[in-house]
C-alpha positions in Angstrom: -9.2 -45.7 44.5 -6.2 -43.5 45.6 -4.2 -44.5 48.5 -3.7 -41.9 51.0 -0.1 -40.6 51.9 1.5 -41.1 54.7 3.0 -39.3 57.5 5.0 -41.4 60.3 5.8 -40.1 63.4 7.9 -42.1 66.3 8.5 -40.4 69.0 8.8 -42.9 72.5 7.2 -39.8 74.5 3.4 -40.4 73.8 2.8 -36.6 75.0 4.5 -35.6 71.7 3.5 -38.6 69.7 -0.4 -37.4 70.1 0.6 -33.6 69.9 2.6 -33.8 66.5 -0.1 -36.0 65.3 -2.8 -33.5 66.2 -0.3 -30.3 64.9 0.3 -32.3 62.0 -3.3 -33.7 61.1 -5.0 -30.5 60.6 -2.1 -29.2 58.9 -1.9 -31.6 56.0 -3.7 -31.5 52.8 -6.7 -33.9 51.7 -5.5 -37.3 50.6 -2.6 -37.4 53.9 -3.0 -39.6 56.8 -0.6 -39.2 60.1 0.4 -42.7 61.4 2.2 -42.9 65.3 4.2 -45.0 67.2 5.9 -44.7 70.1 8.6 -48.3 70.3 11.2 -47.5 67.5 11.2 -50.9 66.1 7.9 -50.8 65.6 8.3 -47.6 63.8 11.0 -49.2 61.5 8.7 -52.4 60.4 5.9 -50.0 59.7 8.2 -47.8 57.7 10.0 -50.4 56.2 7.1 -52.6 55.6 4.3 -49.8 54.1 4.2 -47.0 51.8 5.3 -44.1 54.0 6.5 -40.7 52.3 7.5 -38.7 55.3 8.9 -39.5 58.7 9.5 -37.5 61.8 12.0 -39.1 64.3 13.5 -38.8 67.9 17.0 -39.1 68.1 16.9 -39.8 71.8 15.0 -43.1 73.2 15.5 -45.7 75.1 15.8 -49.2 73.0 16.7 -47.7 69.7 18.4 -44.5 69.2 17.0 -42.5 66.1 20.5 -42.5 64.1 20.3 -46.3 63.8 16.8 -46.1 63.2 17.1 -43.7 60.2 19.8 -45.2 59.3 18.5 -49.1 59.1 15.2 -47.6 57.3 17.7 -46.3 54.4 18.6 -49.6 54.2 15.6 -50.3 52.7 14.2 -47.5 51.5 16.6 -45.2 50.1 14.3 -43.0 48.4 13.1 -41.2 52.2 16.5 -39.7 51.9 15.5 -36.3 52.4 11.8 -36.8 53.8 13.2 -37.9 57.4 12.7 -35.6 59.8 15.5 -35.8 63.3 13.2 -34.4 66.1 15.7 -33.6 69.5 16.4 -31.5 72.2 20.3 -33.1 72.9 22.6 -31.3 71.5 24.9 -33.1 68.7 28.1 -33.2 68.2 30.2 -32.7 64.9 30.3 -35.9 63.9 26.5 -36.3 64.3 25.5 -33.9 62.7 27.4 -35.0 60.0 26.1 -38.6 59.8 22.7 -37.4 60.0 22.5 -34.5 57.7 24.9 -34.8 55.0 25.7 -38.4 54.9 22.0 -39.9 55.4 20.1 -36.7 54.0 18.0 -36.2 57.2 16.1 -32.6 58.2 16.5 -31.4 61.4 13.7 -29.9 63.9 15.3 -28.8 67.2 12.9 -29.1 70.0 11.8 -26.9 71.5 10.0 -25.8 68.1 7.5 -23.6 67.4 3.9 -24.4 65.4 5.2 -22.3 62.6 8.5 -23.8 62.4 6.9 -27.1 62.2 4.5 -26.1 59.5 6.8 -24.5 57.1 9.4 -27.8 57.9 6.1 -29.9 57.0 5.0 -27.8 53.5 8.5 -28.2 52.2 8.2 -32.0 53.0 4.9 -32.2 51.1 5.4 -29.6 47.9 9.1 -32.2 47.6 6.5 -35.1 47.6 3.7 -34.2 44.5 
């Protein structure tokens, strides 16, 4: 039997958690499943400790910012470089954005986003993935 890929969001605002989810479920193709959580380390064990191909992250919550939590999870899984999505409404400065985008390879959804933004952000994820 196949195992299903899987889709990790962390997110520490459940509002979004639930809504990405739900945007995100009925977006993906058969043989995906969406995982959530919504405590960052939690996130990084399940990451680090299962088969997940794609994760969408928060840069911005309260006991682990999303920079260390991307970075940490490259630690030991260097092959999501390039399927980590950075979810945020803060702006970044220079530096930042360098860290996270050219130096640990992550893709970048500015909130607010729209539905279609987050789709065609999601279908590049998936076609990089088969």
């Amino acid at each position: 039997m196949a195992t299903n890929k899987v889709l990790l969001v962390i997110d520490d605002d459940p509002v979004v958690v639930r809504s990405l989810h739900r945007f995100v479920r009925d977006s993906l193709p058969d043989g995906w499943e969406v995982w959530e959580e919504t405590d960052p380390l939690q996130g990084l064990v399940r990451a680090t400790s299962h088969r997940v191909e794609i994760v969408f992250v928060d840069l911005v919550m309260p006991t682990m910012k999303g920079e260390e939590l991307v970075a940490r999870l490259l630690v030991d899984r260097p092959e999501m470089r390039g399927s980590i999505v950075v979810c945020s409404g803060m702006p970044l400065n220079q530096a930042e954005e360098h860290h996270l985008f050219f130096e640990l390879g992550c893709r970048e959804l500015r909130k607010p986003f729209t539905l279609e933004q987050l789709d065609q952000l999601l279908w590049e994820l998936i076609e990089e993935q088969e």
